[in-house]
C-alpha positions in Angstrom: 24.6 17.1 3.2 21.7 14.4 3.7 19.8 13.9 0.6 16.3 12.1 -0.4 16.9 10.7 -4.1 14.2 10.5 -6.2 14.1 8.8 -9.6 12.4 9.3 -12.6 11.4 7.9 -15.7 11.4 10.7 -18.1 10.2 11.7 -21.8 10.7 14.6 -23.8 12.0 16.0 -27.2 14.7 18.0 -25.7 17.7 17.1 -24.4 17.4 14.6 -21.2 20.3 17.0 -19.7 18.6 20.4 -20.2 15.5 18.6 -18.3 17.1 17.2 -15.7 18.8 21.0 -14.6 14.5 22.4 -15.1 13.5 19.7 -13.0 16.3 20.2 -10.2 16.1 24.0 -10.8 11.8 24.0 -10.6 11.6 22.0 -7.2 14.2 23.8 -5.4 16.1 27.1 -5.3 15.7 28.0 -8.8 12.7 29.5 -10.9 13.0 29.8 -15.1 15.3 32.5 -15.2 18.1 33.5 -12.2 16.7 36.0 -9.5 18.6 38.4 -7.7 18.7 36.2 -4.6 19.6 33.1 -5.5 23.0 33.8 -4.4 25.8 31.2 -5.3 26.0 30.5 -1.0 22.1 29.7 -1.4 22.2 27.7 -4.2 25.3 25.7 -2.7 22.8 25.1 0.6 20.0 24.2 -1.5 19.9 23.6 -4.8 18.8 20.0 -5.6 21.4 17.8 -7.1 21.6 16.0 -10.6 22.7 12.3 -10.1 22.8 10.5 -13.1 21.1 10.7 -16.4 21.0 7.4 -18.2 19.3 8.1 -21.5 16.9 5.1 -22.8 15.9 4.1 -26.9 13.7 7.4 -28.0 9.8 6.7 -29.3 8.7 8.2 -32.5 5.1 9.2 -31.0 4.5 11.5 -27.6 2.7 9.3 -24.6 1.1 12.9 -23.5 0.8 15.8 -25.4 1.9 19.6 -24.6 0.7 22.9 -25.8 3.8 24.6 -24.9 5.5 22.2 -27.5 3.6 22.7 -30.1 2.7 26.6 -29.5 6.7 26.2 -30.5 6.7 23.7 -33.4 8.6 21.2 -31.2 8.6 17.6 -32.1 10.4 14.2 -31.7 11.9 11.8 -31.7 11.1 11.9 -28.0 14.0 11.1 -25.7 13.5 8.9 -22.8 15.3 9.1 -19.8 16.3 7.8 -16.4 17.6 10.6 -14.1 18.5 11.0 -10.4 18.0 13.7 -8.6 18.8 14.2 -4.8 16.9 17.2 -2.9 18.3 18.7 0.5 16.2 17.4 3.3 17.0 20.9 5.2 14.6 22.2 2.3 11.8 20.4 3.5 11.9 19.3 7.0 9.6 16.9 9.0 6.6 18.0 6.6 5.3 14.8 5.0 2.7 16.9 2.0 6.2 19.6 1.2 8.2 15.9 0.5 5.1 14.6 -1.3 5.3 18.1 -3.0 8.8 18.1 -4.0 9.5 14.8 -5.4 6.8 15.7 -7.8 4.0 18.6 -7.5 4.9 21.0 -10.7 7.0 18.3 -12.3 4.5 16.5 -13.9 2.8 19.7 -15.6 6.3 20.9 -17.3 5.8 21.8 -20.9 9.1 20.7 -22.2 8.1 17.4 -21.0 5.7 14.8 -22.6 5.8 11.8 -20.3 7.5 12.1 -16.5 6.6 9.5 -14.0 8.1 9.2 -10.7 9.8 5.9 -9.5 11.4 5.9 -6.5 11.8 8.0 -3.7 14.9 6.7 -0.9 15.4 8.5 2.4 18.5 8.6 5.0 18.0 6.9 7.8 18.3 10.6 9.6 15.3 12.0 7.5 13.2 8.7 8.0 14.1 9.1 11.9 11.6 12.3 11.9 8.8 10.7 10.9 6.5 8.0 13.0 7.6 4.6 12.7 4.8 1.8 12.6 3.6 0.8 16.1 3.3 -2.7 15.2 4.2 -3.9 11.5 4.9 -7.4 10.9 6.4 -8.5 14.0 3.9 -6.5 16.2 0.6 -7.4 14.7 1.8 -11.3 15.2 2.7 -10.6 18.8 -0.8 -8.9 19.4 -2.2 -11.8 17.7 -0.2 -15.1 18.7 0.0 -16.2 15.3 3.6 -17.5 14.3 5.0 -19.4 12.2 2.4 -19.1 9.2 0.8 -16.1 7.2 -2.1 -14.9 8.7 -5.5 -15.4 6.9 -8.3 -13.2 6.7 -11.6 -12.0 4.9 -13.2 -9.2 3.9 -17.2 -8.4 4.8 -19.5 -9.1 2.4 -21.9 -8.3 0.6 -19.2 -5.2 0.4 -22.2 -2.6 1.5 -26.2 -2.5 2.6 -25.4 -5.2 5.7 -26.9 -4.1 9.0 -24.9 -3.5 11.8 -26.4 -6.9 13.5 -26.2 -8.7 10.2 -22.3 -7.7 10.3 -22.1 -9.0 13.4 -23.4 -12.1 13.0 -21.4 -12.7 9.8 -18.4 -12.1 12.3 -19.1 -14.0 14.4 -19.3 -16.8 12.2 -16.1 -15.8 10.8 -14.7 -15.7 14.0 -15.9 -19.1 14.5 -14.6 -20.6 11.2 -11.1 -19.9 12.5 -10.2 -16.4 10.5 -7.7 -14.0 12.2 -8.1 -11.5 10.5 -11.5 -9.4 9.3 -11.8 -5.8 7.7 -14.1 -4.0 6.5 -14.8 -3.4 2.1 -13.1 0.0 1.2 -16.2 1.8 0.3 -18.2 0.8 3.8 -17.4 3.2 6.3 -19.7 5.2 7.5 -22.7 4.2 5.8 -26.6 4.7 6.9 -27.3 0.9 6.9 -24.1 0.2 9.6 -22.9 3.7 11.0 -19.9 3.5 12.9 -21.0 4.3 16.3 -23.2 0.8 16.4 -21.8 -0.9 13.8 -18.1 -1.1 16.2 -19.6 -1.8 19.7 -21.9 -4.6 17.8 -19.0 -6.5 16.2 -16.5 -5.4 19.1 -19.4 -7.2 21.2 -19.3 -10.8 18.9 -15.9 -10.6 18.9 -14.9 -10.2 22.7 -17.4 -13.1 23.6 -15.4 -14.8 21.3 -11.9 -14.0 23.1 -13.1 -14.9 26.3 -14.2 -18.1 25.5 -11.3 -19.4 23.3 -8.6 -17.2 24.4 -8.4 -16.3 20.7 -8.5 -13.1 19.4 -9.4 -11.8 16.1 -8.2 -8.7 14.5 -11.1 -6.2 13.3 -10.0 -3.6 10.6 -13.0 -1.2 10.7 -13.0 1.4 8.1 -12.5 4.4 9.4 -12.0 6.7 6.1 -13.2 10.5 6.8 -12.3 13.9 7.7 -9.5 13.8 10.0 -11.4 14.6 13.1 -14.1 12.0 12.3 -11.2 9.3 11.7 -10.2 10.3 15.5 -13.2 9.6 16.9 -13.7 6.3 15.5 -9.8 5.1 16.2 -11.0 6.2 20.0 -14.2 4.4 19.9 -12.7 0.8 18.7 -9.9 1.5 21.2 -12.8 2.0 23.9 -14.4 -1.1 22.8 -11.1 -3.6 23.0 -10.5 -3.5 19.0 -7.2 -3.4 17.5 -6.8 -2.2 14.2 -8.4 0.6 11.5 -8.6 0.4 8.3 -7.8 4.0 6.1 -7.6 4.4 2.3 -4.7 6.1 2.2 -5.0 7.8 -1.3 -8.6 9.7 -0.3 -7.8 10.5 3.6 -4.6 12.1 3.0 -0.9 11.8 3.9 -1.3 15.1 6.7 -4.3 13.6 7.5 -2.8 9.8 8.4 -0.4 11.4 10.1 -2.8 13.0 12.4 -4.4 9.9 12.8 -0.9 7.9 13.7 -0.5 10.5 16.4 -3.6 10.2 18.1 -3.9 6.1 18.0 -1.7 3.0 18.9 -4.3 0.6 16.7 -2.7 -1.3 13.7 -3.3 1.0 10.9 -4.1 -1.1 7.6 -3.2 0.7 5.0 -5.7 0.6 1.5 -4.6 1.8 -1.7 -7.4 1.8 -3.8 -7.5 4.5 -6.2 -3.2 3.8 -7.2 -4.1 2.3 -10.2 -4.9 6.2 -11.6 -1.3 6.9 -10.5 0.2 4.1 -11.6 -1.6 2.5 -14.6 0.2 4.7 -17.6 3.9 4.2 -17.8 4.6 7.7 -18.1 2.7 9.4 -15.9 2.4 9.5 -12.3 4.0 7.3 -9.7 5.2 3.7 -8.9 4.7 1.5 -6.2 8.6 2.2 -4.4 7.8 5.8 -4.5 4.4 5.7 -3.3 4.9 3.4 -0.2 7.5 5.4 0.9 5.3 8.4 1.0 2.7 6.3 2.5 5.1 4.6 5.3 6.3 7.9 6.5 2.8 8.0 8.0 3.1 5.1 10.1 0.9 2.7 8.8 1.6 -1.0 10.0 -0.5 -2.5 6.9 -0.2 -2.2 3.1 -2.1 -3.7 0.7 -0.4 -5.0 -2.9 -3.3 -6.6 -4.4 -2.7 -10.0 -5.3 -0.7 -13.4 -7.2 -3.1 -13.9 -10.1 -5.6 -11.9 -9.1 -8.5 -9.8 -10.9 -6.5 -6.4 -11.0 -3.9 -5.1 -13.7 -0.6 -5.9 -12.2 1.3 -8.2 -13.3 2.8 -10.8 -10.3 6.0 -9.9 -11.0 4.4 -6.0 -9.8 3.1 -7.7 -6.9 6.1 -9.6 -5.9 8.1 -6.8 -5.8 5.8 -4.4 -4.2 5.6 -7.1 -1.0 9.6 -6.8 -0.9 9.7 -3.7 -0.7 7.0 -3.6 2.1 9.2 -6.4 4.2 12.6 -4.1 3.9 13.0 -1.2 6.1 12.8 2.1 4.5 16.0 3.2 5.6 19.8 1.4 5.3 20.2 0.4 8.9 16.5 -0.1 10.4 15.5 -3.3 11.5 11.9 -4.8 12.1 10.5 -1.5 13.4 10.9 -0.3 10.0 8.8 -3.3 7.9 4.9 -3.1 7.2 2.9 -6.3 6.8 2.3 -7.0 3.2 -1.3 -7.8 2.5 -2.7 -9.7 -0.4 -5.8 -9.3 -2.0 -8.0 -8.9 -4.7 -9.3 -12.6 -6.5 -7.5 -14.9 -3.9 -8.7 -18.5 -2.7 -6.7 -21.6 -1.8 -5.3 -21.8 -5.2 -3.4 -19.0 -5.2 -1.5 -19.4 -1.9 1.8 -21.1 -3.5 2.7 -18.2 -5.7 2.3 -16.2 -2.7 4.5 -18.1 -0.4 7.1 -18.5 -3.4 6.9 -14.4 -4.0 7.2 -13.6 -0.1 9.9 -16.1 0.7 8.8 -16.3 3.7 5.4 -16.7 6.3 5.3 -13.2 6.5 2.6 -11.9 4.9 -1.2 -11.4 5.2 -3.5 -12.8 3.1 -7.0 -12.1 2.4 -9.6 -14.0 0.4 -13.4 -12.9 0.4 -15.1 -15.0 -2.2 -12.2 -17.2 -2.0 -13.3 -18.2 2.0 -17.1 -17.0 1.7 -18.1 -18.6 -1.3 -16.2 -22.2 -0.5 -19.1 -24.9 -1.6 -18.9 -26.1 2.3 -19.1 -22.8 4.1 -16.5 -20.4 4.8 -15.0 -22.5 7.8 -14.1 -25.2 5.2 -12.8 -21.3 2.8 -10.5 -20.8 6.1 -9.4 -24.6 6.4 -8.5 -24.4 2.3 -6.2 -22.0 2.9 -4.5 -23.4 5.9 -4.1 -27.0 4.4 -2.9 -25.0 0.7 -0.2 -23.5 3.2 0.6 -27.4 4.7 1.6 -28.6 0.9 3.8 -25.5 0.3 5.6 -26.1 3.6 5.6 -29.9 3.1 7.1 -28.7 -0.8 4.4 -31.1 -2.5 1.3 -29.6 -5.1 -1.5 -28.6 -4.3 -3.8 -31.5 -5.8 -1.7 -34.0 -4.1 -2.2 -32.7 -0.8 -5.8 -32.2 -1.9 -6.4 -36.5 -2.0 -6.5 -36.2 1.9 -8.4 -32.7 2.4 -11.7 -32.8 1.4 -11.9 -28.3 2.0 -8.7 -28.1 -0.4 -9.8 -30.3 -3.3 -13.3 -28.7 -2.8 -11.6 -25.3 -3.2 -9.8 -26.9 -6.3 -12.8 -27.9 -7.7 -14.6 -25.1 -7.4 -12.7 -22.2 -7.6 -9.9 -23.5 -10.2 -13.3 -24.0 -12.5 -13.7 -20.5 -12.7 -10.3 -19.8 -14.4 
């Protein structure tokens, strides 16, 4: 019997064992008490599976609290545990939301429970094979855009919101110009009155094309195309019609159904956004961690998936971010090759200065990363931003520091002037 295996990190003042058979029992074939037809040849077919229980030091204090524990006088110490449980995949099916609902839905509002945060979520490669795959990932997106050997470098448009469409234009085709290959849009600029879609993407489409024929270059566009399902259809079609590449969804507010709509309908690059996971992710024990969410997330076929950034100005901790971008350059399932690896995108408070821890985290070239103030705000333009990063990326291939490469590149030691002055 094929299995997905989900892992949790759980906390409660009961016994770890007596939780682990409510949560197998709740989110498959059983209910709180037996019913008359959950016959033993049912529950064989599809009862989830307990798969280990590894029980952790206890904690004096609850992290959440429950009414149904104290309408019964219940109280610590509060065990924590690890447990693994594996769920049928004939219970579910190829049905993306009924996964996202099984692996945790009801779990998290148990009473006996007062802490349960889901970790991981691992799929055989038969269940992953019903689901789309990306249609370009890392080794696509650098065949579409004939960059190898290097990570690719990119911006985000700013001011984040209240451009005009011909203002966003123009700041792409500067972009374009300072040698960027990569441009998206802010998450929350996407359909706005100052740059609707419908002129905003045949303006910048317009800079941009101009651009390709002249230099033979082409720059990827990730327009933000967050909305109703529908909406996000007509969008995808109307960067397709005007030779663009690649949209940009935030994956937590469209919706998994909804992205997998979207994957159907369109053969852009889909870049995948995750604000809003910090409310999922931020309390240790509550909601979800980054292995089980991009596994949810990749199901839908996106190519792109953001992990925020080395040093940056969010919460995570680098060694968070590190690990997040392996998991995004592994296949999802034992056996898949490149056609099962997203691009890992980094973000959030990045400039020239950060590019060695990124290079040392990835291992590799593979990886995208993005700086806004980092190329926009360089004291000699943002073409001298793009040529920071590029020469940052020349000392960590050459294996020498930053500041010494910076003696003999005037953009770098700017950018090290500059930004590193900031803290």
């Amino acid at each position: 019997m094929d299995l997905i295996e989900a892992r949790y990190l759980i906390e409660t003042p009961m016994a770890p064992e007596k939780i682990a058979g409510i949560m197998a029992g709740e989110q498959s074939s059983g209910t709180f008490v037996r019913v008359a037809g959950e016959t033993d040849e049912l529950r064989e077919r599809c009862a989830a599976r307990i798969l280990g229980i590894r029980e952790l030091t206890p904690v004096n204090q609850p992290s959440l609290t429950s009414a149904y524990l104290e309408a019964r006088g219940v109280k610590g110490p509060y065990r924590r545990a690890e447990i693994r449980i594996g769920f049928p995949t004939g219970n579910i099916g190829r049905n993306l939301a009924t996964l996202a609902s099984t692996v945790s839905g009801n779990l998290y509002d148990l009473g006996e429970i007062t802490g349960l945060k889901l970790i991981d979520v691992t799929v055989p490669k038969s269940y992953r094979d019903l689901y789309d795959y990306p249609v370009a990932g890392t080794k696509g997106t650098r065949d579409r855009m004939s960059v190898h050997g290097r990570p690719f470098f990119g911006t985000i448009i700013k001011p984040n919101v209240g451009l005009r469409s011909h203002e966003i234009a123009d700041l792409v085709d500067q972009l374009c110009e300072a040698g960027v290959d990569f441009i998206k849009d802010d998450e929350i600029c996407a359909n706005p009155e100052s740059a609707p879609l419908a002129e905003r993407i045949p303006a910048v489409m317009d800079r941009v094309r101009r651009y390709r024929d002249k230099t033979g270059r082409d720059v990827m566009i990730a327009f933000n195309i967050t909305d109703e399902t529908d909406a996000m259809r007509r969008h995808a079609d109307l960067i397709a019609k005007e030779g663009g590449s690649c949209a940009m969804v935030s994956m937590n507010w469209a919706g998994l159904s909804a992205l997998q709509t979207l994957r159907k309908s369109t053969n852009l690059v889909l870049h995948g956004h995750r604000n809003g996971f910090g409310a999922l992710s931020r309390h240790p024990l509550i909601g979800m961690s980054f292995p089980a969410y991009q596994t949810l997330y990749r199901l839908t076929g996106m190519d792109h998936m953001h992990v925020h950034g080395m040093g940056g100005k969010f919460c995570d901790d680098d060694s968070e971010v590190a690990a997040s971008a392996e998991l995004c350059a592994k296949p999802l399932a034992e056996g898949n090759g490149d056609e099962d690896r997203v691009l890992p995108v980094f973000s959030s408070g990045q400039w020239a200065g950060t590019v060695p821890a990124t290079y040392e985290a990835v291992g590799s070239a593979d990886f995208m990363f993005l700086a806004g103030g980092g190329i926009l705000a360089h004291p000699s333009g943002p073409a001298a931003g793009i040529t920071s990063l590029r020469q940052a990326w020349e000392a960590c291939e050459a294996g020498i520091s930053l500041e010494k490469h910076a003696k003999d590149n005037k953009a770098l030691a700017e950018a090290l002037s500059f930004y590193g002055a900031r803290g």
